[in-house]
C-alpha positions, 0 to 999 in steps of 0.5 A, spaced: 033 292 918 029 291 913 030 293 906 023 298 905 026 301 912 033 301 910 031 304 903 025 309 907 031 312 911 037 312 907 031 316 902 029 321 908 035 323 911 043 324 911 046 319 914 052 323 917 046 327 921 042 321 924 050 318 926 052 325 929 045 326 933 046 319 936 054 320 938 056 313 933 060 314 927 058 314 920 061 307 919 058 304 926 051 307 923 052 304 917 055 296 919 048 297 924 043 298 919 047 293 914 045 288 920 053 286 921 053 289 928 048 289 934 047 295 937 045 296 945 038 296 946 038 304 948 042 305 942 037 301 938 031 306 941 035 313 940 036 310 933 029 310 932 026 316 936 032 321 932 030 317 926 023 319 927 024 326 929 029 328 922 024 324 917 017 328 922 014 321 923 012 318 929 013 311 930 015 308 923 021 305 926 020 302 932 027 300 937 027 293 933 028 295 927 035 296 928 037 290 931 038 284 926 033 279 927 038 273 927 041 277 933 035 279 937 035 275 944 
């Protein structure tokens, strides 16, 4: 994820809370978003939609945006 992103949400929400409302763990959220880890592209997409929801945007985080650009197909 990119740093104004990462920023953005870490700023507009609990992480704790977008972790429970997409069934991972707090680390697990955080290792994605800290570009470590390569979630699934269906996680990818529940990230962005519930990301989306809790901070009352639309489409400011897209799918991709949780996957690591050096780990996308």
């Amino acid at each position: 994820m990119i740093v104004r992103k990462r920023n953005h949400l870490k700023r507009m929400l609990k992480l704790n809370l977008l972790a429970a409302q997409c069934e991972i763990s707090p680390e697990t959220l955080s290792r994605i978003i800290n570009n470590h880890i390569k979630p699934s592209d269906e996680l990818a997409q529940k990230l962005a939609d519930t990301a989306n929801k809790l901070c009352f945007t639309e489409d400011y985080f897209k799918a991709e945006d949780f996957i690591p650009k050096h780990l996308r197909n």
